[in-house]
Short mmCIF file of the C-alpha atoms (twelve columns), coordinates in Angstrom:
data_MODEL
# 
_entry.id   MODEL 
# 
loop_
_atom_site.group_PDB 
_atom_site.id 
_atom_site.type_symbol 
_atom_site.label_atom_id 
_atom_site.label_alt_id 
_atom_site.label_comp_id 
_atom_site.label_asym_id 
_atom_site.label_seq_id 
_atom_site.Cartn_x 
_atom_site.Cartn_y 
_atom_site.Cartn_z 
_atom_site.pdbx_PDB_model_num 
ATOM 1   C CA . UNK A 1   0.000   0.000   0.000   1 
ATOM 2   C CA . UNK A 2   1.235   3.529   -0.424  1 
ATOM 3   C CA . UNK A 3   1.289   6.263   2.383   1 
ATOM 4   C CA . UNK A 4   -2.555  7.230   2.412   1 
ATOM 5   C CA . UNK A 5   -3.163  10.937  3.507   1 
ATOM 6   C CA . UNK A 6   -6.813  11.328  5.192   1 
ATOM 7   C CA . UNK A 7   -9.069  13.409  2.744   1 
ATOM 8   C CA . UNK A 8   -12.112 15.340  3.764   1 
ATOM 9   C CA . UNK A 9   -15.143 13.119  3.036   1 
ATOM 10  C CA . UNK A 10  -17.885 14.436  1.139   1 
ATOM 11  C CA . UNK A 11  -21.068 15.894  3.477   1 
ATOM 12  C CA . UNK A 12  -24.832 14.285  1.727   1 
ATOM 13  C CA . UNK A 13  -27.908 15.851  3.392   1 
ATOM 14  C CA . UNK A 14  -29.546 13.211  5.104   1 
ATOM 15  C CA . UNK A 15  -33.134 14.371  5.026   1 
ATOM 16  C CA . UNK A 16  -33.392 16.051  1.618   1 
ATOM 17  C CA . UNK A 17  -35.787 18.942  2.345   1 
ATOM 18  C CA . UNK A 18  -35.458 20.030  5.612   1 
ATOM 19  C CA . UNK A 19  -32.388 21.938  7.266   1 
ATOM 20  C CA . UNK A 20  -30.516 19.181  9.622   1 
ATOM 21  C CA . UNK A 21  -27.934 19.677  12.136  1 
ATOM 22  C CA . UNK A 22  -25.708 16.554  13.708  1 
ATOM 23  C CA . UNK A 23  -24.983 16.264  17.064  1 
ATOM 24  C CA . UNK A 24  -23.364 13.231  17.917  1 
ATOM 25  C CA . UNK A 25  -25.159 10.990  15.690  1 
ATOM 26  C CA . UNK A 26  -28.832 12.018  16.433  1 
ATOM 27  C CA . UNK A 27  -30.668 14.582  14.034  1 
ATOM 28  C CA . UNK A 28  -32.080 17.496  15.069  1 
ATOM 29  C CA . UNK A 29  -35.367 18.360  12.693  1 
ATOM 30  C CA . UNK A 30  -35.025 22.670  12.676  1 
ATOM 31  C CA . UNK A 31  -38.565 23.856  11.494  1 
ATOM 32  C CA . UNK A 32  -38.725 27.319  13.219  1 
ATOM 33  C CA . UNK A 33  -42.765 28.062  12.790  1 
ATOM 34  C CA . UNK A 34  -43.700 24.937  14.272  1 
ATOM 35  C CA . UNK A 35  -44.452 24.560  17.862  1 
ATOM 36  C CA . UNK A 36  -42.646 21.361  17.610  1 
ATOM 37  C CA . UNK A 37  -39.177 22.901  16.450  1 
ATOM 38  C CA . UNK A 38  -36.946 20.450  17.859  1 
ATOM 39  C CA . UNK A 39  -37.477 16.812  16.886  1 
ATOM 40  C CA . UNK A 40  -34.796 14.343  18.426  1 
ATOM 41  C CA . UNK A 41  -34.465 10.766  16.387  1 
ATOM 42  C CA . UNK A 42  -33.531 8.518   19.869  1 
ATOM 43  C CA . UNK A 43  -31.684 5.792   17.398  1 
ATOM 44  C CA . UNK A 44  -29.120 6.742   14.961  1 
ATOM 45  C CA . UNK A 45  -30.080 7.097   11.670  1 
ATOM 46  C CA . UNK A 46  -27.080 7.431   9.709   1 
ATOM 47  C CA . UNK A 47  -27.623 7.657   5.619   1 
ATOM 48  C CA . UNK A 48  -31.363 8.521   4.561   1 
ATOM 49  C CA . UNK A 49  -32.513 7.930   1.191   1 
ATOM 50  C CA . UNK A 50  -33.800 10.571  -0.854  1 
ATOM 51  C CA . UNK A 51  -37.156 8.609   -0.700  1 
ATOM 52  C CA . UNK A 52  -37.345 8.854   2.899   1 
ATOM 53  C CA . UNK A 53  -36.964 12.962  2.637   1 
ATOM 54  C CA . UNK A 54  -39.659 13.003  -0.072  1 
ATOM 55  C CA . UNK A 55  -42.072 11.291  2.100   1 
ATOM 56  C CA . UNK A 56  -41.353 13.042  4.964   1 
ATOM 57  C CA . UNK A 57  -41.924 16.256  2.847   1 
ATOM 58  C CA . UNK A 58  -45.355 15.069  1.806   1 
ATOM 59  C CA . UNK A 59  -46.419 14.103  5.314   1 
ATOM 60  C CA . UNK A 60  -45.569 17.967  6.572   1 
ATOM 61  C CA . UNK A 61  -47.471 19.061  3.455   1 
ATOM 62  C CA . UNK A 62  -50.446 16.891  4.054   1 
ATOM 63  C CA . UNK A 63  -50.574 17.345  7.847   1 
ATOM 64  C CA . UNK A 64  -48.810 20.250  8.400   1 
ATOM 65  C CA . UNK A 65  -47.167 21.139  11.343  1 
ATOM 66  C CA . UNK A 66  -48.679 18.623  13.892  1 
ATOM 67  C CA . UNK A 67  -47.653 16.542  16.394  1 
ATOM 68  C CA . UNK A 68  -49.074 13.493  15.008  1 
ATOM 69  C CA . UNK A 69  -46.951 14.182  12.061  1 
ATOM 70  C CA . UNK A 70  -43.826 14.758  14.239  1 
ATOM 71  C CA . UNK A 71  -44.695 11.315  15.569  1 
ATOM 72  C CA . UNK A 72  -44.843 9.742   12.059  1 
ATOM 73  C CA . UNK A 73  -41.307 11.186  10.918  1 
ATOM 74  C CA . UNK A 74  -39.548 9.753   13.800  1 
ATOM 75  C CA . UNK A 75  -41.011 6.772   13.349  1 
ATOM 76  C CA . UNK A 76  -40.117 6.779   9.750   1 
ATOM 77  C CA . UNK A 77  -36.557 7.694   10.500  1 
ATOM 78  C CA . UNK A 78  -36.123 4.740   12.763  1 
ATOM 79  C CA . UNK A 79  -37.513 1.977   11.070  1 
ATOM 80  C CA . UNK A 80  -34.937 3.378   8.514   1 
ATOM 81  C CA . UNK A 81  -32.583 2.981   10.642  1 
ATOM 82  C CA . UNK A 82  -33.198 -0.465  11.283  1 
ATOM 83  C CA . UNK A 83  -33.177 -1.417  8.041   1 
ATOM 84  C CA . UNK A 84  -30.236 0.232   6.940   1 
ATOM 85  C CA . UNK A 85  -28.546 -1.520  10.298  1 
ATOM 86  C CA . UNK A 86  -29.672 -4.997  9.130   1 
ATOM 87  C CA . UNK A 87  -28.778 -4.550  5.740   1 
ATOM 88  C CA . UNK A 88  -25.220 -3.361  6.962   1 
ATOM 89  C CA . UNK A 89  -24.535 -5.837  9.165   1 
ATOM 90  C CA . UNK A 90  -25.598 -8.389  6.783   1 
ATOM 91  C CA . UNK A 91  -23.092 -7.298  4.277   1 
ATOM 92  C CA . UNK A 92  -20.271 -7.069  7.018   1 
ATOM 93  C CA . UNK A 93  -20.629 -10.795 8.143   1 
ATOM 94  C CA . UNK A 94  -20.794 -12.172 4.543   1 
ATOM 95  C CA . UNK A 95  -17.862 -10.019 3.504   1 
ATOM 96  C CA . UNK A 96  -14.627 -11.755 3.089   1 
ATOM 97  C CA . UNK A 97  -12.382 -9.874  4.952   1 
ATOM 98  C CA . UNK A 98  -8.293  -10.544 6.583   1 
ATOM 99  C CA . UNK A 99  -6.027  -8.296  8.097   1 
ATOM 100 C CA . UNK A 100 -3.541  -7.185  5.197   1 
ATOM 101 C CA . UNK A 101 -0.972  -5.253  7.134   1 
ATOM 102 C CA . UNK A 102 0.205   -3.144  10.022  1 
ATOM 103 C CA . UNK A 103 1.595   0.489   8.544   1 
ATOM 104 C CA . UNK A 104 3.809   2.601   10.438  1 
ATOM 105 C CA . UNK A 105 6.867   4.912   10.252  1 
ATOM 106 C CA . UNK A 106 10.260  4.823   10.696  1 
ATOM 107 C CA . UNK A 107 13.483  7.084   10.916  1 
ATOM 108 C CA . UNK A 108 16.204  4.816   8.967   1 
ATOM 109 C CA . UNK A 109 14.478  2.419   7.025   1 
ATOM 110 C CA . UNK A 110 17.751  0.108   6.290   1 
ATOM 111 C CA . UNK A 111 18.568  -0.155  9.989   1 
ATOM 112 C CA . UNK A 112 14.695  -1.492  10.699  1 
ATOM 113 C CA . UNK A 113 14.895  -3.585  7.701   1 
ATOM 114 C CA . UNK A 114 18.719  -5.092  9.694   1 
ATOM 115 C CA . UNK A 115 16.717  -5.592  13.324  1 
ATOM 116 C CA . UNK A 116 13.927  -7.235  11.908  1 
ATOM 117 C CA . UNK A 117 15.637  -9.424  9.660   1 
ATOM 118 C CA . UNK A 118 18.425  -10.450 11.810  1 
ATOM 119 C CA . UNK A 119 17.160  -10.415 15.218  1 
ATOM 120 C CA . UNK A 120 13.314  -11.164 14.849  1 
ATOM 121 C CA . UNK A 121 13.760  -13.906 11.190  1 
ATOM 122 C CA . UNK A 122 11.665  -11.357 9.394   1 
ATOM 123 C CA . UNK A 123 12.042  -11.198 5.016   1 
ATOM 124 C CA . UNK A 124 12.039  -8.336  3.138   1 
ATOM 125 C CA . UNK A 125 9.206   -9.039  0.696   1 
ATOM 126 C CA . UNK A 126 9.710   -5.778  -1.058  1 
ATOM 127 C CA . UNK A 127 10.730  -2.259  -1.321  1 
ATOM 128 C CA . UNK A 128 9.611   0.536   -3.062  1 
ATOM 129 C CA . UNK A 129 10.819  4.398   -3.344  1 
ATOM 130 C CA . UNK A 130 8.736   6.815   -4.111  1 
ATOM 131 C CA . UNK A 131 10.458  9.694   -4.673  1 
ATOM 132 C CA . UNK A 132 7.906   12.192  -5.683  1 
ATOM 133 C CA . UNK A 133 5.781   11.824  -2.819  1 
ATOM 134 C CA . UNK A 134 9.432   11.949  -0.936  1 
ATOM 135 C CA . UNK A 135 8.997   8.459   0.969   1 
ATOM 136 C CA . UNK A 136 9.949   5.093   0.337   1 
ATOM 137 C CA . UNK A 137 8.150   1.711   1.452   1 
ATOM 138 C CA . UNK A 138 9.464   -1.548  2.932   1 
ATOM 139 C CA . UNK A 139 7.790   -4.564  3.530   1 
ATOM 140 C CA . UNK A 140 8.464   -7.221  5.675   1 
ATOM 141 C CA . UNK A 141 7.307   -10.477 7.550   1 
ATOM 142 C CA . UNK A 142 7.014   -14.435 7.962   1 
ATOM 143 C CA . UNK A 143 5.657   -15.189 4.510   1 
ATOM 144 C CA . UNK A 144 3.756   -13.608 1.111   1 
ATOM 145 C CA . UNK A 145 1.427   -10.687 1.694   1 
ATOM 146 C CA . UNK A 146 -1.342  -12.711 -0.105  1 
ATOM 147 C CA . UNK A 147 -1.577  -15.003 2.526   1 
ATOM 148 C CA . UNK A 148 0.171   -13.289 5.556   1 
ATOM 149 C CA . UNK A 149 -0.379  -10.392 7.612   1 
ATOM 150 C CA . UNK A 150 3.080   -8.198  7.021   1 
ATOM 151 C CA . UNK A 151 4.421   -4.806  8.137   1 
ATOM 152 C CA . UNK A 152 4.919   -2.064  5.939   1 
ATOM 153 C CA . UNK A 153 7.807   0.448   6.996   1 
ATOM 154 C CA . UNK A 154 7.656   4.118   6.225   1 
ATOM 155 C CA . UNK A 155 10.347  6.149   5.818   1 
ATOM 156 C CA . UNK A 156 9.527   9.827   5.121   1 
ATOM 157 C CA . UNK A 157 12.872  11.575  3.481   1 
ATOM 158 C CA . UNK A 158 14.478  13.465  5.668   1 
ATOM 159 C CA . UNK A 159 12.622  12.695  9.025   1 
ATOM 160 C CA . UNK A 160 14.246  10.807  11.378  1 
ATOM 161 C CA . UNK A 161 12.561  11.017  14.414  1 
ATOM 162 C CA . UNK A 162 8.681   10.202  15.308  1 
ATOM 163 C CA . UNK A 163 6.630   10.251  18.772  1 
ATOM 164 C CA . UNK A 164 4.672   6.719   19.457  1 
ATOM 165 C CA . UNK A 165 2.700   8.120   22.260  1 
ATOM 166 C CA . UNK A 166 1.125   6.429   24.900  1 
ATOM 167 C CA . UNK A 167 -1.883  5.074   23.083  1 
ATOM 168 C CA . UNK A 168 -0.191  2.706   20.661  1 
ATOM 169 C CA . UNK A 169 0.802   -0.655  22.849  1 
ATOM 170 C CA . UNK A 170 2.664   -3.256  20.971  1 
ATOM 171 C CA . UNK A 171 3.015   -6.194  18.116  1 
ATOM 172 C CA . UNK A 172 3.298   -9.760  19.244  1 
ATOM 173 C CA . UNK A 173 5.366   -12.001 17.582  1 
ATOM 174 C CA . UNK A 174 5.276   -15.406 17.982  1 
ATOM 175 C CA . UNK A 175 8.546   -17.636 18.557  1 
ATOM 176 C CA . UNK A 176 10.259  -21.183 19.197  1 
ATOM 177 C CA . UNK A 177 11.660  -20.104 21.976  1 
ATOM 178 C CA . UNK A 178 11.203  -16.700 23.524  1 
ATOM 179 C CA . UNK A 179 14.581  -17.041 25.814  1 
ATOM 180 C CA . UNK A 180 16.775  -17.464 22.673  1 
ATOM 181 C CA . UNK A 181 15.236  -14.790 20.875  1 
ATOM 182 C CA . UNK A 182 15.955  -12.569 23.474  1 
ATOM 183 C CA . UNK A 183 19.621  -13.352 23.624  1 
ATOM 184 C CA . UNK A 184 19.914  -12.827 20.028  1 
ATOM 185 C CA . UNK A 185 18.508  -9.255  20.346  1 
ATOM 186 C CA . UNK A 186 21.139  -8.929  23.397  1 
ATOM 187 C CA . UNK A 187 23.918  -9.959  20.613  1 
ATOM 188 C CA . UNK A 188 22.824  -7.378  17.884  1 
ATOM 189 C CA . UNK A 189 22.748  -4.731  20.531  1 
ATOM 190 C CA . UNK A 190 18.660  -4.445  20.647  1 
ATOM 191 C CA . UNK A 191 16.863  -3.537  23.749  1 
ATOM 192 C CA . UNK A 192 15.415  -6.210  26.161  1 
ATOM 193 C CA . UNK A 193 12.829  -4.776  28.418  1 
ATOM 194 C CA . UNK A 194 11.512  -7.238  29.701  1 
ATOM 195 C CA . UNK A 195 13.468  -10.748 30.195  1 
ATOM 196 C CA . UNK A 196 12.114  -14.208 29.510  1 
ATOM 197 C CA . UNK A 197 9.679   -15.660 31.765  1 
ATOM 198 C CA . UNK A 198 6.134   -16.554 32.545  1 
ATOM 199 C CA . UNK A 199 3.626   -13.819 31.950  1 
ATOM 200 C CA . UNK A 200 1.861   -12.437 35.575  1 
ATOM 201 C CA . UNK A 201 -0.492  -15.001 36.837  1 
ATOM 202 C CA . UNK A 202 -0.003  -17.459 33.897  1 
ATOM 203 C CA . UNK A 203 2.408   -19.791 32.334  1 
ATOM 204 C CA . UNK A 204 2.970   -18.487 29.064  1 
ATOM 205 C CA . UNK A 205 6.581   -17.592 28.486  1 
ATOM 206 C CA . UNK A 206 6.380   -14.259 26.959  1 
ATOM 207 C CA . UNK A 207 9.419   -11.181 26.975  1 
ATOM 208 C CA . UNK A 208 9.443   -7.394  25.585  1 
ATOM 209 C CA . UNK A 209 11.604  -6.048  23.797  1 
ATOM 210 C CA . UNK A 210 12.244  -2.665  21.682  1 
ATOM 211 C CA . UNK A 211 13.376  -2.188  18.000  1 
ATOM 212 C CA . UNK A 212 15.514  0.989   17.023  1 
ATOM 213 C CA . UNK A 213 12.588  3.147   16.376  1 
ATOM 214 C CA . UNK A 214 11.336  2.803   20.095  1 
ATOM 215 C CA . UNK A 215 8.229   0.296   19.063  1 
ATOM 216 C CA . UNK A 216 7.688   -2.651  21.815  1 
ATOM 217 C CA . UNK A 217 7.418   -6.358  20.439  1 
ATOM 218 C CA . UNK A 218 6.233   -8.944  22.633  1 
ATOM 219 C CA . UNK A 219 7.831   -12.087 22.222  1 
ATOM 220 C CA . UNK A 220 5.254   -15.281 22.697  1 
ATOM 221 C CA . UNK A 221 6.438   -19.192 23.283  1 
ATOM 222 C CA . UNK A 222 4.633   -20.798 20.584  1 
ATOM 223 C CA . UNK A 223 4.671   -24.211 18.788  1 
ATOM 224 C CA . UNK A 224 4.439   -23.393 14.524  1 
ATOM 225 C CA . UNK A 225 2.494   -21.433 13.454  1 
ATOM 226 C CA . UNK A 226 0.703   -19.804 10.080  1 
ATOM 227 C CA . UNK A 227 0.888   -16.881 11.421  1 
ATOM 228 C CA . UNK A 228 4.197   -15.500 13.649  1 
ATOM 229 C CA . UNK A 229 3.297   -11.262 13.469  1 
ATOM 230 C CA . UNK A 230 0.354   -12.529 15.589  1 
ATOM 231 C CA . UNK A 231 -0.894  -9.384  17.459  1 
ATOM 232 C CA . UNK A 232 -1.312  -5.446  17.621  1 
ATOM 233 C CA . UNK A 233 -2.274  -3.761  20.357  1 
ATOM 234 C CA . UNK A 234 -3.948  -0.695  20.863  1 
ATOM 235 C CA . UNK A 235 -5.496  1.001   23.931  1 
ATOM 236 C CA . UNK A 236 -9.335  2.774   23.997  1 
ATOM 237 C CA . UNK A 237 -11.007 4.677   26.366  1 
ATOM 238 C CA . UNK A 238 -13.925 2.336   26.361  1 
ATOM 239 C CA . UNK A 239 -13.935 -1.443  26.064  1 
ATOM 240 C CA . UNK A 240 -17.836 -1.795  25.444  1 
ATOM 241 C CA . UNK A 241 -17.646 0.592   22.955  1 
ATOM 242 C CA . UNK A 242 -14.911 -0.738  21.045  1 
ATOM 243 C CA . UNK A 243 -15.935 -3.999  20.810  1 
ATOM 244 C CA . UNK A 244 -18.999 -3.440  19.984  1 
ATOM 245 C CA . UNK A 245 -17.723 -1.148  16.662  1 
ATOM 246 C CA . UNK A 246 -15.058 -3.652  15.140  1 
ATOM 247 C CA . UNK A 247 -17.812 -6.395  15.685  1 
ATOM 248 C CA . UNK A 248 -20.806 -4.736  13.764  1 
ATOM 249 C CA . UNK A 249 -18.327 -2.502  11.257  1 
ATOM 250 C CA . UNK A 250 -15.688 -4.513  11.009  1 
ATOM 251 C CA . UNK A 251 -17.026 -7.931  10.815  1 
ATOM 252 C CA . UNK A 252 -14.535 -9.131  13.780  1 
ATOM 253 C CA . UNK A 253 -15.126 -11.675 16.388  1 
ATOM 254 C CA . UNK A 254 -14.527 -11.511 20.031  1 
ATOM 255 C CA . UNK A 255 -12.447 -13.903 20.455  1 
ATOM 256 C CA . UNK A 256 -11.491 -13.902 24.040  1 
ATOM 257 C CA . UNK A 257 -12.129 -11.178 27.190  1 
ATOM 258 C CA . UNK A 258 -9.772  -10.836 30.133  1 
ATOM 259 C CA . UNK A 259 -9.952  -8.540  33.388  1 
ATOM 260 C CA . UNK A 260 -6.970  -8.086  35.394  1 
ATOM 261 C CA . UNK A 261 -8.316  -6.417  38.304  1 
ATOM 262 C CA . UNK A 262 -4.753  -6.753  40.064  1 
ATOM 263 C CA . UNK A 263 -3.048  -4.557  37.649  1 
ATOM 264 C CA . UNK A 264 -6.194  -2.368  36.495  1 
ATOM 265 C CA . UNK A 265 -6.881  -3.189  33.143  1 
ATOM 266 C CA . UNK A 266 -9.188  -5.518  30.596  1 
ATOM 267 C CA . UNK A 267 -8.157  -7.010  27.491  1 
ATOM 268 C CA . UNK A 268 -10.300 -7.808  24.470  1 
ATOM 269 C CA . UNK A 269 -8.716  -9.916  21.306  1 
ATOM 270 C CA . UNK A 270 -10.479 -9.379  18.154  1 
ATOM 271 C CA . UNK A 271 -10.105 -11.154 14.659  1 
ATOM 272 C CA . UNK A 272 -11.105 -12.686 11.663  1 
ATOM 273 C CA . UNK A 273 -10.307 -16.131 13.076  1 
ATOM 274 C CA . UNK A 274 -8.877  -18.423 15.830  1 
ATOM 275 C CA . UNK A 275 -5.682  -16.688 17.642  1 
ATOM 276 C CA . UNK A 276 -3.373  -19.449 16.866  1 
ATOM 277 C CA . UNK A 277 -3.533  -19.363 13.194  1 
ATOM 278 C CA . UNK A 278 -4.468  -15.306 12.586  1 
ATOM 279 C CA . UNK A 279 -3.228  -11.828 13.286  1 
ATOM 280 C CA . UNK A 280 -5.814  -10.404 15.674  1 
ATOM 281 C CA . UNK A 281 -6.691  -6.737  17.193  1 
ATOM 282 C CA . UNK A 282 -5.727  -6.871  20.910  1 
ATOM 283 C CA . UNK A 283 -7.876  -3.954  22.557  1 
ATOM 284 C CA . UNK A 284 -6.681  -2.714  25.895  1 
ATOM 285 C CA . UNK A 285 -8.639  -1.101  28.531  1 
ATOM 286 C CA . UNK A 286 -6.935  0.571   31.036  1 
ATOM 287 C CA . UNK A 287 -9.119  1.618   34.923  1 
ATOM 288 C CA . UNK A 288 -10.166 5.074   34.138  1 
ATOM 289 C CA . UNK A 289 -8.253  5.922   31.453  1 
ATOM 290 C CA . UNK A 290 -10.532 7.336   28.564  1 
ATOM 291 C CA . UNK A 291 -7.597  9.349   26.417  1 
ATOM 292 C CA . UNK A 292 -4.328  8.884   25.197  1 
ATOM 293 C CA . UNK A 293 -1.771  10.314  23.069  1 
ATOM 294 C CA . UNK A 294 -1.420  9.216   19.790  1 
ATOM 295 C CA . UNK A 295 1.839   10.548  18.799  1 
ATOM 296 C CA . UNK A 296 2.735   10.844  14.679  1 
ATOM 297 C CA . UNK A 297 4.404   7.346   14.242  1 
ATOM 298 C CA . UNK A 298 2.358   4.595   14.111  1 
ATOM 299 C CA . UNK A 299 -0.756  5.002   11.264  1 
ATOM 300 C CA . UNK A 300 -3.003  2.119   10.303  1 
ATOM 301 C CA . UNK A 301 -4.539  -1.423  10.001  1 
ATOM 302 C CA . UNK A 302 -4.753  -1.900  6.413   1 
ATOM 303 C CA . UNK A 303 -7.906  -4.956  5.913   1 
ATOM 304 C CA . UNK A 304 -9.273  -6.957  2.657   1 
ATOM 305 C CA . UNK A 305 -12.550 -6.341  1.704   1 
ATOM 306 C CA . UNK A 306 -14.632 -7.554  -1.271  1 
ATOM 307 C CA . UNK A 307 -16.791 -3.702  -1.707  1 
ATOM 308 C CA . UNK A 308 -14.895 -0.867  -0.291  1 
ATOM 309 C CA . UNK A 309 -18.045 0.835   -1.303  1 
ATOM 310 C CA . UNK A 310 -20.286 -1.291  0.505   1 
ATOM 311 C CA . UNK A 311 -17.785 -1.005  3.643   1 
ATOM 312 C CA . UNK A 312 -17.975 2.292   3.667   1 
ATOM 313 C CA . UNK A 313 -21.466 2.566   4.150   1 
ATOM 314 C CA . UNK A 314 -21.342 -0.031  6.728   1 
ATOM 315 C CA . UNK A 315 -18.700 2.153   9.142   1 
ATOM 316 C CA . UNK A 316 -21.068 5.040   8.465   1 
ATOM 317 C CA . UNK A 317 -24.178 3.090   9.457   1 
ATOM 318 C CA . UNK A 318 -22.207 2.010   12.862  1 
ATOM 319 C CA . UNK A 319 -20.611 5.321   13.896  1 
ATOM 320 C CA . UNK A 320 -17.383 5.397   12.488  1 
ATOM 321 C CA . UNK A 321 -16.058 8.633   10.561  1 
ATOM 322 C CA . UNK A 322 -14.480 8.165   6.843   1 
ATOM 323 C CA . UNK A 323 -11.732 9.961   5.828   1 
ATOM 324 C CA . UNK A 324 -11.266 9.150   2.503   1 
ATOM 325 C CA . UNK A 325 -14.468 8.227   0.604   1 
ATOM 326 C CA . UNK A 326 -14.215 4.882   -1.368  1 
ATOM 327 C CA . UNK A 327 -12.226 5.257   -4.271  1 
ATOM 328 C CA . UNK A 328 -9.356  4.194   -6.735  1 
ATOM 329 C CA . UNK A 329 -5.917  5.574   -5.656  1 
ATOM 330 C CA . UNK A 330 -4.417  7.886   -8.826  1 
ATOM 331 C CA . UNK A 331 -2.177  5.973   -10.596 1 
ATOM 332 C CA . UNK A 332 -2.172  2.682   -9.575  1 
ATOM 333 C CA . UNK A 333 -6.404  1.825   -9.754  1 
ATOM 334 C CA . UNK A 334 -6.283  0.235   -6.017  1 
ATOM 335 C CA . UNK A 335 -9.757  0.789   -4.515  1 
ATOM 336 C CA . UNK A 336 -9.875  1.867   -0.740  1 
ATOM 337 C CA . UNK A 337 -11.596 3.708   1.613   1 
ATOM 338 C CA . UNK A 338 -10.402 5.289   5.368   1 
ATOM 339 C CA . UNK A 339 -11.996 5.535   8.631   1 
ATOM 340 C CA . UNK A 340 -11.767 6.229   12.049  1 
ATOM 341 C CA . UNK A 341 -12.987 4.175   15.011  1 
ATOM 342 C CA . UNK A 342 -14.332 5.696   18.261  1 
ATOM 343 C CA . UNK A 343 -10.874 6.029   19.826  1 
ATOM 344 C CA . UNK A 344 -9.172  7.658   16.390  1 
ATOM 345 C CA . UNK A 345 -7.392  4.864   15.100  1 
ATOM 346 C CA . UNK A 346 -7.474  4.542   11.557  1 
ATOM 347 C CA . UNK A 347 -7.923  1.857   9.129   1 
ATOM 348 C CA . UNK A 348 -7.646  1.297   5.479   1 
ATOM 349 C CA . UNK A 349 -9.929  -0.671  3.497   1 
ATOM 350 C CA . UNK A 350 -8.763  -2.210  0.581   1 
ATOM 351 C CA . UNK A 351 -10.043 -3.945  -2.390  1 
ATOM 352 C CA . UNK A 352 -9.424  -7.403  -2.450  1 
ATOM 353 C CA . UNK A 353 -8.678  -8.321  -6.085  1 
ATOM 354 C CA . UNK A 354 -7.331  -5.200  -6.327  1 
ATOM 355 C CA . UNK A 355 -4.914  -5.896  -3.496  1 
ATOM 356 C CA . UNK A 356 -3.874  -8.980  -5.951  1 
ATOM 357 C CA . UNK A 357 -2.847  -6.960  -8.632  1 
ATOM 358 C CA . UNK A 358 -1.009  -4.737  -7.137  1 
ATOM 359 C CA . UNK A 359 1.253   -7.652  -5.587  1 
ATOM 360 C CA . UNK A 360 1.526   -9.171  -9.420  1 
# 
């Protein structure tokens, strides 16, 4: 994928002939000579058809300014809703959709490319320069990018220095042997920090380490597996909520929950499939925590879909924001669309057979 810049997504009246204002997902009906001026929708409504602002037209026409017609709008609106809810969620779950890759940026792309190759068995699949956009892109991980979820590297000419934040966690990779690992990192000069050794109140062998760039890996004991880059973690201000949101927009599948009231926090892991053989989103909940920063170095989830089109209307439908309307990208015909979740973290869309092409 190339660096994707967030674009300003086009604004479609909802309800064609009335004057609508959005506050946090409910709709506001502004009819100033009516005694009724303020009608609130209690679901969300999301996209309206033209159809459904053509009736509701007629009905204020017909009945005028009445409360029984009030009554018969909102009840309009959120059968709508409904439907358009249904029909959404419908698409999400038949959609065939993977984790692509994890996209973030770096300050010397060649030394990256050395750690992970040498210290965590990584290949460079490919690399790519872009020098009219000033960047170049490298891609690396435990097999082909059709059928593995990879990293792509960023380096941005000239820039050699980025702040991760507080709200970006880690990746999990999966290993042989996590104590080994970690004394090869020791070797190449890498950071360690955290040693080899049973996690907290478990007996999975798990250790931390840091790459040059300042980005934590988490080393799991695992037999083989399909899929080594195994996790990504993120922290949101609101479990429920986020859950909730990758599972109706995204199509993912909570896969496992776990509070750890000890040490304040709650995990959620979601996917596209069983942990053991896919990448998977691991959410992170910290007691009371509600906002982070996001710094300017890590970016996006890139993820497989069959209808970026179809996606897009789906996030829309379940509160997320787009950022860059469903599209081809100039120049190289790749379909994708953008969005934010609740918490801000962004993800990329992107055609599927598309996706294909551009790895032929």
């Amino acid at each position: 994928m190339v660096r994707i810049l967030p674009m300003t997504s086009a604004i479609r009246p909802t309800i064609a002939s009335f004057a609508t204002c959005r506050f946090g997902g409910n709709i506001r009906v502004v009819n100033p000579c009516s005694r009724f001026n303020s009608l609130h929708f209690s679901s969300i409504v999301g996209s309206q058809s033209s159809k459904f602002g053509l009736k509701a037209c007629k009905i204020f026409r017909q009945e005028g300014n009445s409360k029984p017609a009030a009554n018969t709008i909102v009840s309009m609106a959120q059968g709508s809703a409904v439907t358009t809810q249904e029909t959404a969620l419908e698409w999400v779950k038949s959609d065939k959709r993977r984790m692509l890759h994890v996209v973030y940026r770096v300050g010397d792309l060649d030394r990256t490319i050395k750690f992970y190759t040498e210290c965590l068995g990584m290949k460079l699949l490919r690399k790519r320069d872009v020098p009219e956009e000033r960047y170049t892109n490298a891609f690396l991980g435990y097999g082909p990018e059709d059928s593995h979820f990879v990293i792509e590297l960023t380096y941005n000419y000239g820039v050699d220095k980025y702040d991760i934040g507080t709200a970006f966690g880690h990746f999990g990779i999966a290993v042989d042997d996590v104590a080994k690992t970690v004394d090869l990192v020791k070797a190449k000069g890498g950071t360690v920090t955290r040693e080899a050794g049973p996690v907290k109140g478990g007996k999975s062998i798990i250790a931390f380490i840091e790459d040059p760039d300042g980005y934590k890996f988490e080393l799991i004991e695992r037999g083989p597996t399909p899929e080594p880059l195994c996790q990504v973690m993120l922290r949101v201000g609101d479990l429920d909520r986020s859950i909730a949101f990758h599972e109706k927009a995204f199509g993912m599948e909570l896969l496992r929950r776990k509070d750890n009231p000890d040490y304040k926090y709650t995990i959620a892991m979601m996917g596209y499939g069983p942990e053991d053989k896919n990448a998977v989103l691991e959410l992170t909940y910290n007691y009371g925590v509600t906002e982070y920063d996001k710094g300017n170095a890590y970016a996006q989830i890139a993820i497989g879909t069959d209808d970026v089109y179809k996606t897009a209307e789906a996030i829309k439908v379940f509160g997320g924001k787009i950022t860059r309307e469903p599209g081809p990208l100039p120049g190289i015909s790749t379909k994708i669309t953008a969005c934010l979740d609740p918490d801000g973290w962004k993800t990329v869309f992107v055609d599927n057979v598309d996706f294909l092409k551009e790895l032929e």
